[in-house]
C-alpha positions in Angstrom: -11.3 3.9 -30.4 -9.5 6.7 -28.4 -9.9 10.3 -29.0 -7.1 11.5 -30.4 -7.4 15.1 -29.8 -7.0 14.5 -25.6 -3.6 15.2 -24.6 -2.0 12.7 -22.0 -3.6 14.9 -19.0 -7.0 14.1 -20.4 -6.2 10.4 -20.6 -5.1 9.7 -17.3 -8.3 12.2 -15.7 -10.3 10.0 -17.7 -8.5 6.6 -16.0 -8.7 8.3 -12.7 -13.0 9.5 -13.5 -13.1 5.5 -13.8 -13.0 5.1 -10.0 -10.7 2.2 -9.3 -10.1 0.4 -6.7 -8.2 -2.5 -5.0 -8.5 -4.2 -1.4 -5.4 -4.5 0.4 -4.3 -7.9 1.0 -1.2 -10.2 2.3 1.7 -8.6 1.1 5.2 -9.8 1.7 5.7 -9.3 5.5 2.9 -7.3 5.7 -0.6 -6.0 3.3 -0.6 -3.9 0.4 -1.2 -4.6 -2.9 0.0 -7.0 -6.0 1.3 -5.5 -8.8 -0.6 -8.6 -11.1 -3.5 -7.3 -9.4 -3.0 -3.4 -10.4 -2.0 -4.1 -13.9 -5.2 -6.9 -14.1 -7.3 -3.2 -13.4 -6.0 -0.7 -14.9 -5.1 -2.3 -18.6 -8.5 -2.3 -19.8 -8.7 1.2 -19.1 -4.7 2.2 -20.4 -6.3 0.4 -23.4 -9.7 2.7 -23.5 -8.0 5.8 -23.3 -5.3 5.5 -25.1 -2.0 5.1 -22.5 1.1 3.1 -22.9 3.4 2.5 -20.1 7.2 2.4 -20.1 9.9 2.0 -17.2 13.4 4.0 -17.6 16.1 3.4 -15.5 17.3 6.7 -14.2 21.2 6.7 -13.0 23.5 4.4 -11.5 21.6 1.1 -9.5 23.2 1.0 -5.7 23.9 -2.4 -4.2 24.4 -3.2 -0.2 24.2 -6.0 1.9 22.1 -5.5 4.9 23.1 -7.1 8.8 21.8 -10.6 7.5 23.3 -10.7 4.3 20.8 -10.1 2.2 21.5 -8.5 -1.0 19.1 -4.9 -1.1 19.3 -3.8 -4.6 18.5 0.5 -4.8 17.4 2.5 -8.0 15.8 5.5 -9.7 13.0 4.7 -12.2 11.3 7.2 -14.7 7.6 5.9 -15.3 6.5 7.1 -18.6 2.8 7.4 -19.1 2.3 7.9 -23.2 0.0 9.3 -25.4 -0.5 6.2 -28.0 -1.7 8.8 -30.8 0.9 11.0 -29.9 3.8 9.6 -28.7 6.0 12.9 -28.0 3.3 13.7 -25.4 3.7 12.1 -22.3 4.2 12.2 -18.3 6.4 10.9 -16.5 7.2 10.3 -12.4 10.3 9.5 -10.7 10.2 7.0 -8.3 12.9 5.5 -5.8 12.8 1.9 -5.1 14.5 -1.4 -3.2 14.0 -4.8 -3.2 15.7 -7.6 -1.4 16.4 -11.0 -3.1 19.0 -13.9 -2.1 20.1 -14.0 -6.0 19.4 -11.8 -9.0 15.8 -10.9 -8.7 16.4 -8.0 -7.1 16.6 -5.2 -10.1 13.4 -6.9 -11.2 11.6 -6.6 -8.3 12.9 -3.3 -7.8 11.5 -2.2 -11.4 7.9 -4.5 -10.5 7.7 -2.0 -7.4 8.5 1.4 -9.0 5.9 0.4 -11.9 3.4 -0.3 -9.0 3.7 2.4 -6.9 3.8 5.3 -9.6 0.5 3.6 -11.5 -1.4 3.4 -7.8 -0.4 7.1 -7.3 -1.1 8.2 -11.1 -4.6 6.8 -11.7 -5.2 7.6 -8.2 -6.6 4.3 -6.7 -8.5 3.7 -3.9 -7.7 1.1 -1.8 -8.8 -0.5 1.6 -8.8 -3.2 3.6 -12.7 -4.5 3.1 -15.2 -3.5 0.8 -17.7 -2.3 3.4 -15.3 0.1 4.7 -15.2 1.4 1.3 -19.0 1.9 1.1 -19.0 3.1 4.7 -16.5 5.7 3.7 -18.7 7.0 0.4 -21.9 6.8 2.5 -21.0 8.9 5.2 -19.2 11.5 2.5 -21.9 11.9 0.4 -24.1 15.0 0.6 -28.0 16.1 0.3 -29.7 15.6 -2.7 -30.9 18.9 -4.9 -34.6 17.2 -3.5 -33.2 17.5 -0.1 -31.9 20.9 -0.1 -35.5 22.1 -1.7 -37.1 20.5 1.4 -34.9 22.0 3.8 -34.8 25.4 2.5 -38.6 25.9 3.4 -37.1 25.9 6.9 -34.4 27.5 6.6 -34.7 30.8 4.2 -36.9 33.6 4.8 -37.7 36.6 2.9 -36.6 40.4 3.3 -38.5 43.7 2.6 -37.3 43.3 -0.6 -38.4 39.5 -1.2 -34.9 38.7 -1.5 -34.1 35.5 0.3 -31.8 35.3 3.8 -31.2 32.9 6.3 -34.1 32.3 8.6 -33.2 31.6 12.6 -34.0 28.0 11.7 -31.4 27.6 9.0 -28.4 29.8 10.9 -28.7 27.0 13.7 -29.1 24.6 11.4 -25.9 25.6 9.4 -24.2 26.0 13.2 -25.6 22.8 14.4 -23.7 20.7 11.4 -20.6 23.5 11.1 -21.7 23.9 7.4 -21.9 27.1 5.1 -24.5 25.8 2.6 -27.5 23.0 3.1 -25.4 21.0 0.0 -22.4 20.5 2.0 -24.9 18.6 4.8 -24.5 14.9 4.3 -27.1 12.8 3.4 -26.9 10.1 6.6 -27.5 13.7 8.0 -30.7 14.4 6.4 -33.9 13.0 8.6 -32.7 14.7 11.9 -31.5 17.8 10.1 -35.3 17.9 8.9 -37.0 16.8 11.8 -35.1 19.4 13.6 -36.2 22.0 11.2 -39.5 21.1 11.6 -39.6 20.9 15.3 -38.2 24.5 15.6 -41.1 25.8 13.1 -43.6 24.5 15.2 -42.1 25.9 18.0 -42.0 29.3 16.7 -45.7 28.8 15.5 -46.7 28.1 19.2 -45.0 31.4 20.4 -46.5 33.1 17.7 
């Protein structure tokens, strides 16, 4: 059961906050993606928050032959993405697309392609190669834990006259060492040598003291 009162914005954030993704794989003359495989996702989630999909042909379809005389079939496609409680409230993307076919397949594939493209770019999926590059990619973007930062800042604040906290010496190399501007934006792979550097340079500055 959706929730009717989200507009179509708020149905395809909440597709996108479901985090898909798809590995790339042997595609035509190359890798990419299957649309069976993008549509296989995403439905259970069209159906969970409410989207239906439609495909519009926008203008005239264009037609050539190319040097080995294949056909290459050319159109415009308007992509509807629609608000199942309220159908009058939707988004829509334009998308340009060819396909090549020997007979009549062409328009089809042409629509198959359009469809696929503007969904991928929509629900914004993530996709790679592997699966471990994937995790290697979210391991080495994620960032300190609230824990973390506590631990750190006993390094790296001080206090004024006033007991108002500043940066200590510690904590302005610190934040110069790792070209940040707050101890959240310091990544987490980053954490045990950002610490054991903290705690180096207080011992330091006890021994001088």
């Amino acid at each position: 059961m959706t929730d009717q009162s989200k507009n179509i914005y708020q149905r395809i954030l909440g597709v996108i906050s479901e985090g898909l993704y798809i590995k790339r794989g042997s595609a035509g003359q190359g890798t990419g993606v299957l649309y069976d495989e993008v549509v296989s996702l995403v439905s259970p989630y069209l159906v969970k928050h409410g989207i239906v999909i439609t495909v519009e042909k926008s203008g005239e379809g264009r037609s050539r032959a190319n040097a080995k005389g294949n056909y290459i079939y050319e159109s415009d496609f308007i992509i509807h993405y629609i608000n199942v409680d309220l159908p009058s409230d939707r988004f829509s993307t334009l998308v340009e697309a060819h396909a090549m076919d020997a007979g009549d397949k062409a328009p089809g594939k042409a629509i198959t392609y359009a469809t696929k493209i503007s969904m991928l770019k929509v629900f914004q999926f993530e996709t790679g190669d592997n699966d471990e590059s994937r995790e290697e990619v979210k391991e080495k973007s994620r960032t300190v834990s609230q824990e973390q930062v506590k631990q750190l800042s006993e390094y790296c604040f001080s206090k004024d006259d006033q007991g108002n906290p500043q940066w200590s010496s510690i904590g302005t190399n610190l934040t110069k060492a790792y070209r940040i501007n707050s101890l959240a934006e310091l990544r987490a792979s980053n954490f045990e040598t950002a610490i054991a550097r903290c705690k180096s340079a207080a011992e330091k500055n006890d021994a001088n003291n």
